[in-house]
C-alpha positions in Angstrom: -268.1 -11.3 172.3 -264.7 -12.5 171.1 -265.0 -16.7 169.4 -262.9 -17.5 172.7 -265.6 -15.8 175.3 -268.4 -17.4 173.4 -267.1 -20.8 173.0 -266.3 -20.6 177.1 -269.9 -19.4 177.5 -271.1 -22.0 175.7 -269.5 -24.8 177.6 -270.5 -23.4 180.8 -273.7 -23.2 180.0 -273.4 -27.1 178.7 -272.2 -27.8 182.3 -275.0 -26.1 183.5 -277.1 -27.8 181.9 -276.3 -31.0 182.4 -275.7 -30.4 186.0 -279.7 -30.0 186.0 -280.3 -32.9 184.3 -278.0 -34.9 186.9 -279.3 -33.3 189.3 -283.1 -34.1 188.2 -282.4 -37.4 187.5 -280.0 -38.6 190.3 -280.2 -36.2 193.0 -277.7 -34.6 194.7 -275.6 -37.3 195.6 -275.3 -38.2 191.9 -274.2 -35.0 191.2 -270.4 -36.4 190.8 -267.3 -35.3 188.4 -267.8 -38.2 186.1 -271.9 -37.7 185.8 -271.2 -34.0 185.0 -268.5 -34.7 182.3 -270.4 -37.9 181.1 -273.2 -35.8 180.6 -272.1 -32.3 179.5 -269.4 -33.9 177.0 -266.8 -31.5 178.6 -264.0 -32.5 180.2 -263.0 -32.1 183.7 -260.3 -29.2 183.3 -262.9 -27.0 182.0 -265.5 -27.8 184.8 -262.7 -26.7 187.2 -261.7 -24.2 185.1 -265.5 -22.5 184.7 -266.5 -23.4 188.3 -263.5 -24.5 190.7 -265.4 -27.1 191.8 -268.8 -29.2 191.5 -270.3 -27.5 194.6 -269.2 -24.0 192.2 -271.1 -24.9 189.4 -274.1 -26.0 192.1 -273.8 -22.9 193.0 -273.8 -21.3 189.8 -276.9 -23.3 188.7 -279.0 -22.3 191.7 -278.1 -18.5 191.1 -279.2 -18.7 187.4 -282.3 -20.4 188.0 -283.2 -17.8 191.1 -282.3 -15.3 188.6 -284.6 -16.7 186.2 -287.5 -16.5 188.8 -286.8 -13.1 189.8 -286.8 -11.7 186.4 -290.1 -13.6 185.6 -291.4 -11.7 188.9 -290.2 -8.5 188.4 -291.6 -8.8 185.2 -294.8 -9.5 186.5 -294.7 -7.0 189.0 -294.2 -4.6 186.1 -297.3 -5.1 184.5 -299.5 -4.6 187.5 -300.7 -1.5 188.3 -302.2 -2.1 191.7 -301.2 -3.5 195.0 -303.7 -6.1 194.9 -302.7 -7.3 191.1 -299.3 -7.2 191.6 -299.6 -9.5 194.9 -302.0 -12.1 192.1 -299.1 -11.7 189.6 -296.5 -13.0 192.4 -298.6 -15.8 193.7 -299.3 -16.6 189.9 -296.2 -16.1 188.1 -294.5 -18.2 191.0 -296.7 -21.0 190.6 -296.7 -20.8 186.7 -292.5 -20.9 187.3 -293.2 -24.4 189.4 -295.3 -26.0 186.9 -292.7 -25.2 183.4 -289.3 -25.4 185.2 -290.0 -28.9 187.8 -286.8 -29.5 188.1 -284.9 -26.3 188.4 -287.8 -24.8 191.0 -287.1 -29.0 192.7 -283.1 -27.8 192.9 -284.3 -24.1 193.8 -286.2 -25.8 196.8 -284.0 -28.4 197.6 -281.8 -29.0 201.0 -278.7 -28.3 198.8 -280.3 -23.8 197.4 -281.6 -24.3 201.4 -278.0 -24.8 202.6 -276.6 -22.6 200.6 -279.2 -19.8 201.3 -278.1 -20.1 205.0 -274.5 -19.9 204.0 -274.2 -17.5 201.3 -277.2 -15.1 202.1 -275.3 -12.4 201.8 -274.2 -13.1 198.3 -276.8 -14.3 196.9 -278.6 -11.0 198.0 -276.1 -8.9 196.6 -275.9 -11.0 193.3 -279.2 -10.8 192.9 -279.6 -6.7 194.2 -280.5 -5.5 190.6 -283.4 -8.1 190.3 -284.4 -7.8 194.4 -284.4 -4.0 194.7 -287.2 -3.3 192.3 -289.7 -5.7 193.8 -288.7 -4.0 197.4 -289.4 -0.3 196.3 -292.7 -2.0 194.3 -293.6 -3.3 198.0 -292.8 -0.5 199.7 -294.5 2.4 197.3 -297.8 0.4 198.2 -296.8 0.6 202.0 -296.1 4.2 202.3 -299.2 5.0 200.3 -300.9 2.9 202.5 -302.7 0.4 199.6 -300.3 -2.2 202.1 -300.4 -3.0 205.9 -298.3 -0.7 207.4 -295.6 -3.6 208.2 -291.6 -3.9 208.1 -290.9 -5.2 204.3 -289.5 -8.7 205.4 -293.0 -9.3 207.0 -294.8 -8.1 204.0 -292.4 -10.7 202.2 -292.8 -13.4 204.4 -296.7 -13.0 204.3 -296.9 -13.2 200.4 -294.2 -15.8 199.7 -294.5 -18.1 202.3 -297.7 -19.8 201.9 -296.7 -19.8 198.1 -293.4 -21.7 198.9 -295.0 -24.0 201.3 -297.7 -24.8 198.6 -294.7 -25.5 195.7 -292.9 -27.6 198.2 -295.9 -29.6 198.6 -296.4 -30.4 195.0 -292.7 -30.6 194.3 -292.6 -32.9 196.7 -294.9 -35.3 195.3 -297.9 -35.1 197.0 -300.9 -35.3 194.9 -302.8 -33.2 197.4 -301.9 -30.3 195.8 -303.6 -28.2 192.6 -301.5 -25.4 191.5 -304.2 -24.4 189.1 -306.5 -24.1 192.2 -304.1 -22.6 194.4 -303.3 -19.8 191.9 -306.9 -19.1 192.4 -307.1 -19.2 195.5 -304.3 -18.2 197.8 -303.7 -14.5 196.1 -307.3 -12.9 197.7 -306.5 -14.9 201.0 -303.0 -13.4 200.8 -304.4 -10.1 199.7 -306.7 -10.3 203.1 -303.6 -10.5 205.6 -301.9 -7.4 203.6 -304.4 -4.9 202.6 -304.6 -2.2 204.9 
């Protein structure tokens, strides 16, 4: 990388950042110009220049940090050699991701990544293709050899991830109802019970 990539790459990943660290410590609504400069030391030129805008580099943080938890899932998914440890090493590695990256998975969970889901699926999807498509074929090798209900992938999906989103949402948001250790547990044989064949 040429000195003049890496010194841009460097600042935007100061802005970056430091847009987390706004955001974790003022919400969205402090999420502002001056917070971001204040607290990056770069001016405002280059955060327009990097990002266009604050909602770009919003953007830009929620598709990093996604990124990061799709790589630590794939990754996961990698090492397993059957169905039913692969589906522990989703519910696990998720949970684990929760627990050492608070406030990115509070961002990654937030209203704002819930807007911009609905918005921007398509992108994000497409962005995110070379980390998604491995986990799909995973999925579906398990379906078609029949280790998986026979069900349409986004069901299988929605049936492993969604009681493991619900359960981060619930200790992200504060309540102290929730374990993580226990639920790591607990929730991959129940979730292994409503997919097995």
């Amino acid at each position: 990388m040429a000195p003049k990539q890496q010194r841009g790459a460097e600042t935007a990943g100061r802005l970056l950042d430091a847009a987390l660290q706004v955001y974790a410590d003022a919400g969205e609504q402090g999420v502002t110009v001056s917070a971001l400069t204040r607290a990056s030391g770069v001016s405002l030129g280059s955060l327009y220049h990097h990002f266009g805008s604050v909602d770009g580099l919003m953007n830009a943080l929620v598709v990093r940090w996604l990124g990061r938890l799709l790589t630590d899932l794939g990754a996961a998914l990698g090492r397993s050699r059957t169905a039913r440890t692969g589906i522990r090493a989703l519910v696990r590695t998720y949970l684990a991701f929760i627990q050492e990256h608070p406030d990115a998975a509070r961002l990654l969970h937030s209203s704002y990544a819930d807007r911009l889901g609905m918005e921007q699926a398509r992108q994000l999807r497409d962005a995110q293709e070379a980390r998604l498509s491995p986990m799909a074929e995973w999925l579906r090798q398990y379906i078609d050899s029949g280790e998986l209900a026979p069900l349409p992938l986004p069901l299988v999906e929605g049936l492993v991830m969604g009681p493991v989103v619900a359960t981060a949402r619930r200790w992200l948001s504060g309540v102290d109802d929730v374990d993580l250790d226990q639920a790591a547990r607990i929730l991959p044989d129940r979730i292994w019970r409503s997919l097995s064949a």
